[in-house]
Steps between C-alpha positions, in 0.01 A plus 500: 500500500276530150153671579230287585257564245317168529431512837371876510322423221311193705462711777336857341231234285416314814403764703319704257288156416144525711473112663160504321609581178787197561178298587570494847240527786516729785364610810571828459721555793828570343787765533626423099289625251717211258568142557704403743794287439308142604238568306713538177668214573204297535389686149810432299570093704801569632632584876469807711895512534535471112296768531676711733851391367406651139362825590837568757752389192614173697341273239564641154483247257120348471431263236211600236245296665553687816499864273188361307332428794550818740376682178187334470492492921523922468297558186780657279381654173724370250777791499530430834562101478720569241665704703510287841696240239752763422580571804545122581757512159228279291355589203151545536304231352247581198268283321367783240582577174673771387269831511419592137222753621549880433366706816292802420716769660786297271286564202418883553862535567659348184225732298584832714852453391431559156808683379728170606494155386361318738423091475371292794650167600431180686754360728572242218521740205183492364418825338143636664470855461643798279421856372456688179850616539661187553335370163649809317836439607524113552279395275113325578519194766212344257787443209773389700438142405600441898299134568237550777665886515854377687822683434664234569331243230556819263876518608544131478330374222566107371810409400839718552427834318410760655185705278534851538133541355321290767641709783343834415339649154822586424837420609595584805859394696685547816760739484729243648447203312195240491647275687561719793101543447437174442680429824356764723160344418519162534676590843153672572310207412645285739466707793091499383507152434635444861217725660218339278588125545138399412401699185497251259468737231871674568607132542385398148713784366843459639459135422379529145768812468748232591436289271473722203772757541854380582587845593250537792560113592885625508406820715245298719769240604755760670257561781529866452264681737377859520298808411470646191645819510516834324639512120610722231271368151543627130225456323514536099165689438331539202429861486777693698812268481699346782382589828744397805253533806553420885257230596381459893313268703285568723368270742129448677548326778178408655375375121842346378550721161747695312440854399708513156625828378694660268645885530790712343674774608420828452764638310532206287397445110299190652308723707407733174400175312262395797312837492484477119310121614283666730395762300367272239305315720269848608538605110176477256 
């Protein structure tokens, strides 16, 4: 039998949860220090043997009514709700838009990494963040023509061709082809648009990006879902020539961005050709 996740879960919240702080009155005679299994079911409106059923495993599929309410009953943060509906195989519910705000400890870490590219991401591919380093070797964020800064309106511009120039301030290309790019990203996008059903703002994209670029309408249609993963880029830079750089992802979980970076490997030309970068940036 699959582990009972749900039902532990149910069970560790209620009986950390003071009756007090569940807004609860009591006389102050009680052996629990948590609620007790009536008194969440009077909480969350349903019955003491729905109760009991879910936290032993015998009832394991509760609608999202029942979920929503047992979360509000035990005063989940909302990690934890989202979590409850996970282990009830639902996709937690969300009524924000997609985070577009840089944390501090975000922002002191794309600047301590100063010898490595390093750009900042929103779940939906808005560029947010980047360093002195990733200017030198990508080219400046500010001239990448990108509307409202979004790779993908800079990959996907109107109409069927592709424009090299709008996706960086100079060309750069997917070792394995655009379209595997292309692809990859759009793939991306739908898993965000799925977890971010009410930003209207990532809505107004994919619809307008429809409409204007048969290629991403053509991509859009297959249903493709997943996450963006590593890559190998070349980039065609002005000063040192071709560079063929390993890009990574990183994620931040708690505030829903992508950590963008780009490396080489030691005992490669690339890697010679990024320290010749880096050292212009500290020259006079």
């Amino acid at each position: 039998m699959s582990a009972n996740h749900f039902g532990t879960a149910v069970r560790g919240w209620r009986e950390r949860l003071p009756p007090l702080e569940g807004g609860l009155e009591t006389d102050g005679n009680r052996r629990v220090s948590g609620l007790r299994r009536e008194e969440l079911a009077h909480l969350a409106g349903v019955s003491v043997d729905y109760v009991v059923r879910l936290e032993q495993g015998r009832a394991r599929t509760p609608s999202a009514q029942v979920v929503t309410a047992l979360a509000r009953a035990l005063k989940l943060d909302p990690s934890e709700r989202d979590h409850l509906f996970r282990c009830a195989q639902m996709v937690p519910p969300c009524d924000q838009a997609v985070p577009r705000q840089v944390p501090p400890r975000i922002r002191r870490l794309v600047q301590r990494l100063a010898d490595t590219p390093v750009a900042v991401y929103s779940a939906d591919w808005t560029i947010l963040e980047w360093n002195p380093m990733w200017t030198a070797v990508i080219g400046d964020p500010g001239v990448y023509g990108w509307a409202d800064d979004s790779l993908v309106s800079g990959m996907f511009g109107a109409g069927d061709g592709r424009r090299p120039e709008a996706i960086a301030a100079w060309p750069v290309r997917a070792r394995d082809g655009d379209e595997v790019e292309e692809r990859a990203l759009v793939a991306d996008l739908r898993v965000t648009a799925v977890a971010y059903p009410a930003d209207a703002r990532l809505a107004a994209l994919i619809a307008h990006t429809i409409q204007t670029n048969e290629r991403f309408a053509r991509l859009w249609s297959t249903g493709t879902a997943g996450t963006l993963a590593d890559d190998r880029k070349i980039v065609e830079h002005p000063l040192v020539g071709s560079l063929e750089l390993d890009l990574e992802v990183l994620m931040v979980s708690d505030a829903d961005l992508r950590i963008v970076t780009y490396n080489a490997a030691d005992d490669r030309l690339d890697a010679r050709k990024l320290s010749e970068l880096r050292a212009a940036i500290h020259s006079p």
